[in-house]
C-alpha positions as CSV (number, residue, x, y, z in Angstrom):
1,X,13.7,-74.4,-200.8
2,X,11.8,-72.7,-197.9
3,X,12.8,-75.5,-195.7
4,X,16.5,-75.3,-196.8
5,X,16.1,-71.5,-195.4
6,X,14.9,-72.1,-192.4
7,X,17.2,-75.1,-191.8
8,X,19.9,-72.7,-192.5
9,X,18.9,-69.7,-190.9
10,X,18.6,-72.4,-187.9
11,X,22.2,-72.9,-187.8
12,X,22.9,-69.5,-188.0
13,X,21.8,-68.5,-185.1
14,X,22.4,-71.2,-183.4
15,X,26.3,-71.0,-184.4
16,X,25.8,-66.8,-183.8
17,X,24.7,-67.4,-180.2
18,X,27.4,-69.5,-179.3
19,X,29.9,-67.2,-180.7
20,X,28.7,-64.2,-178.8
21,X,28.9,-66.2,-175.7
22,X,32.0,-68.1,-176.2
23,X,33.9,-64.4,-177.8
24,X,32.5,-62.4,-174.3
25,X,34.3,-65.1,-172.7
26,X,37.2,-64.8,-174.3
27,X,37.4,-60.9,-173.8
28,X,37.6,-61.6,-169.7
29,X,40.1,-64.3,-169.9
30,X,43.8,-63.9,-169.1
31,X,45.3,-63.5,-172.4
32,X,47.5,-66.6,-173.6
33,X,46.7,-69.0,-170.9
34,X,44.9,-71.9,-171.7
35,X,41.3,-71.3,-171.4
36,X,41.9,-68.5,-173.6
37,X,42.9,-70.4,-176.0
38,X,40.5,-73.3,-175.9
39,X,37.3,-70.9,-176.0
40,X,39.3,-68.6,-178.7
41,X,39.1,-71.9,-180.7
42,X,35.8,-72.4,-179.9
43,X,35.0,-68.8,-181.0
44,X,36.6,-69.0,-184.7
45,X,34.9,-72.1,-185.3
46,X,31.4,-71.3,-184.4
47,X,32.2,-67.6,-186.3
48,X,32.9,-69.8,-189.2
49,X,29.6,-71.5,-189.2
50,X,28.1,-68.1,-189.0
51,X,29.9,-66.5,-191.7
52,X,29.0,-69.5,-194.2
53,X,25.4,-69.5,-193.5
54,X,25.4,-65.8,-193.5
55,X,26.7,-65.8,-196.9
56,X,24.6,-68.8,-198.2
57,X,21.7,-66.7,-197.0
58,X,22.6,-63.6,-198.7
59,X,24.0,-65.3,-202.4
60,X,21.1,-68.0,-202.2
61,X,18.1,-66.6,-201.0
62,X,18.7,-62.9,-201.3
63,X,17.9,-62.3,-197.8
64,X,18.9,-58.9,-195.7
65,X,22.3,-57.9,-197.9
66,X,23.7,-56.1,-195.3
67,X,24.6,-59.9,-193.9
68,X,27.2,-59.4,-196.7
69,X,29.2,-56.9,-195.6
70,X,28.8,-57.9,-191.8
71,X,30.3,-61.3,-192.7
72,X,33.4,-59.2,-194.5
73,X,34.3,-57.6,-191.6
74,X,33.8,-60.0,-189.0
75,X,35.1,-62.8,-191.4
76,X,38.2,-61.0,-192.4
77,X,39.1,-58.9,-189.1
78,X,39.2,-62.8,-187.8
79,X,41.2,-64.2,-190.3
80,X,43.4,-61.4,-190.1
81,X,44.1,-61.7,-186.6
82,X,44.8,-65.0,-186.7
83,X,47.7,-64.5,-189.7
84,X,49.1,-62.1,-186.9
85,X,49.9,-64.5,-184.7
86,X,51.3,-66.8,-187.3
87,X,53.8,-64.2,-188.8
88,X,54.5,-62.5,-185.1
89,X,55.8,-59.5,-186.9
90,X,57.1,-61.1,-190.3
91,X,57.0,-59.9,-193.6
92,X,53.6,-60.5,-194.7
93,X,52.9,-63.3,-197.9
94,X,51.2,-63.0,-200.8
95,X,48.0,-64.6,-199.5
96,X,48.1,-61.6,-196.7
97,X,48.0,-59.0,-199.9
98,X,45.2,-61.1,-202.5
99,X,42.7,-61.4,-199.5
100,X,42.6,-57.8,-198.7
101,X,42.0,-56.6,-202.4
102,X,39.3,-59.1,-203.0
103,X,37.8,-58.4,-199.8
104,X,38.1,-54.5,-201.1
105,X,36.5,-55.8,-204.4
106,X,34.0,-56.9,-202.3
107,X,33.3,-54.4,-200.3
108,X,33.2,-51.9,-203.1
109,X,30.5,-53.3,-205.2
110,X,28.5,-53.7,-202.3
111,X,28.5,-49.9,-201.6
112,X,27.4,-49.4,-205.7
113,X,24.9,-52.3,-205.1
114,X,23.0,-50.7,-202.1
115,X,23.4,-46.9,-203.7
116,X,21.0,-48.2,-206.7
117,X,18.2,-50.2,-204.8
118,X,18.4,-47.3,-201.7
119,X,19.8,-47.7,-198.0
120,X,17.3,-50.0,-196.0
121,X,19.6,-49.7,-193.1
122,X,20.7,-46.2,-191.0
123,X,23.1,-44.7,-193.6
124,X,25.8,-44.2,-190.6
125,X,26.1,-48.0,-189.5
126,X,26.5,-48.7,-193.4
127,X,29.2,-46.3,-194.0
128,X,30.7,-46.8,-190.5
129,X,31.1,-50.6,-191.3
130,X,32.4,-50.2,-194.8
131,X,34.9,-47.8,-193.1
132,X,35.7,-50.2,-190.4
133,X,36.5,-53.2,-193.2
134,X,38.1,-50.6,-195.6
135,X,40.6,-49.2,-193.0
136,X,42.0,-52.9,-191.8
137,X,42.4,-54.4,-195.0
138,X,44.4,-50.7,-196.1
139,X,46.5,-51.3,-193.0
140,X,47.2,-54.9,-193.5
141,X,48.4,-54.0,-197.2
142,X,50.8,-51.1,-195.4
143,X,52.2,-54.2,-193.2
144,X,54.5,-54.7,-196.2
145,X,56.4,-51.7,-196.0
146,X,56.6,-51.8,-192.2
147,X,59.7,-52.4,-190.8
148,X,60.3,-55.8,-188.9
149,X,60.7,-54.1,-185.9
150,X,57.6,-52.0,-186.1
151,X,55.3,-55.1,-187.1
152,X,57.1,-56.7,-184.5
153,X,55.7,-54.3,-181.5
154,X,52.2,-54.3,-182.8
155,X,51.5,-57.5,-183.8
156,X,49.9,-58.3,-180.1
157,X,47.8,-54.8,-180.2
158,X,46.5,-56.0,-183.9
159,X,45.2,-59.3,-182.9
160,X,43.2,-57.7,-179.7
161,X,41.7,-55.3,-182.3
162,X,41.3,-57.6,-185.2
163,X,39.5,-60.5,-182.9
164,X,37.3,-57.9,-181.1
165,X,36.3,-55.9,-184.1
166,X,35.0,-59.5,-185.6
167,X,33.3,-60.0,-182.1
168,X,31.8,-56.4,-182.6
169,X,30.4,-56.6,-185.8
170,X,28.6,-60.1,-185.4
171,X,27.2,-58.6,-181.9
172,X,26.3,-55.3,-183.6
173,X,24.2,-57.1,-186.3
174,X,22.7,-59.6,-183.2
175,X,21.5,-56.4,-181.5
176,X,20.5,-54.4,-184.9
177,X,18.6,-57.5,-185.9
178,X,16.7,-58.4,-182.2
179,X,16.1,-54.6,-181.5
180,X,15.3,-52.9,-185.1
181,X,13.3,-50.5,-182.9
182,X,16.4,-49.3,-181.3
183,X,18.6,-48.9,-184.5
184,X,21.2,-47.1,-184.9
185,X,21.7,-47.2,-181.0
186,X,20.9,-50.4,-181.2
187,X,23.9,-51.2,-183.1
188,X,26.3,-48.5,-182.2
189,X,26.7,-49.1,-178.4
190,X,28.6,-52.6,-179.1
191,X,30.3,-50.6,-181.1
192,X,31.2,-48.0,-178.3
193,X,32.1,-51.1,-175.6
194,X,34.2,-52.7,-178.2
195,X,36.4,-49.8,-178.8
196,X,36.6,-48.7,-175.1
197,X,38.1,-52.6,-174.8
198,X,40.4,-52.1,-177.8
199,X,41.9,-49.0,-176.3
200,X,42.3,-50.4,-172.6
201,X,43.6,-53.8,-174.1
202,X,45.8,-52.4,-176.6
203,X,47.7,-49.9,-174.1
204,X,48.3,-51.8,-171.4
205,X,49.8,-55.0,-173.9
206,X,52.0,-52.2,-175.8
207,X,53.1,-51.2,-172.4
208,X,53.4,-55.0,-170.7
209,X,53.7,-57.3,-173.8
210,X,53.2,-60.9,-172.8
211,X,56.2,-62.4,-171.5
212,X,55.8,-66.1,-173.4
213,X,54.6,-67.4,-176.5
214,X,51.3,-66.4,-177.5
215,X,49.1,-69.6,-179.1
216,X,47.5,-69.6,-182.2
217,X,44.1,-70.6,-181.2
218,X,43.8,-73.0,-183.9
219,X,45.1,-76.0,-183.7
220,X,46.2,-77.9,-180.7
221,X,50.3,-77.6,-179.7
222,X,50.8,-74.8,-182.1
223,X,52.8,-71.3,-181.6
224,X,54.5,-68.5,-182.8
């Protein structure tokens, strides 16, 4: 069983470090062209292998539970922006309101779970994460009484925020994990450099919105 652990937390960071490097690439890449694409691709599927072995670490071994709610976030903010790009401002389906709740679901007996054994993490990058993951899936459940035309302008500003909030949070647990000494710092100023990006990002595509298709970076030949 030991050797299964270390096999597996092996992978993770294997699949961790080359989603840090392949997502800061994508942040500096002109958005929608090809290479953005390909190493957005490359990003999602190396997030995935994180995610699992995150979680087969935390439900398995009962190592470091605040893995669990680091792979919500980053897990969900990631699927989320991708179902962004495949509705491009339609009416959200039923899959895009039953992942949200059970993610909730999650999320909520994970903040009862760590009030009975007592915080082993700083108390504000718990809260702020459970904020962070509580706040998107509320949003993505108000997408259904959104207008068309509303979803429609912000679909390009959610994906920026969605995919960089999942970069953010794996990055925030790389740095609170590598640099304990240094937490919370340690973990907020990803945090800080994320959101600065978000903000920049987000106004100048709501003021210039991409003037051609934008590619779902999951599958080769495929838009919305």
């Amino acid at each position: 069983m030991e050797t299964l652990h270390r096999l597996n937390i092996s992978l993770h960071i294997l699949a961790g470090t080359l989603a840090l490097i392949t997502g800061f690439v994508v942040l500096f890449l002109a958005k929608g062209n090809q290479k953005h694409i390909r190493y957005g691709r490359y990003f999602l599927w190396t997030l995935s292998v994180v995610i699992l072995t995150g979680l087969f670490g935390v439900i398995v071994f009962r190592r470091n539970t605040f893995l669990l709610i680091i792979t919500l976030l980053s897990g969900y903010t990631a699927f989320s922006g991708v179902r962004t790009l495949r509705l491009k401002g339609r009416r959200p389906q039923l899959l895009d309101g039953l992942v949200p709740v059970g993610i909730m679901s999650a999320a909520g007996y994970y903040l009862y779970y760590i009030q009975s054994i007592g915080m082993f993490w700083a108390p504000v990058i718990i809260y702020s994460t459970l904020g962070a993951l509580f706040w998107v899936t509320l949003y993505d459940l108000s997408r259904f009484f959104l207008s068309r035309v509303t979803r429609q302008k912000l679909y390009i500003t959610e994906h920026i925020y969605k995919l960089v909030s999942s970069f953010i949070a794996i990055t925030s647990a790389f740095t609170g994990t590598v640099l304990p000494q240094y937490q919370p710092y340690s973990q907020i100023l990803p945090t800080v450099f994320g959101i600065t990006y978000i903000v920049v990002a987000a106004v100048y595509f709501y003021k210039k919105p991409l003037n051609r298709p934008v590619c779902l970076p999951v599958a080769d030949n495929q838009q919305v």
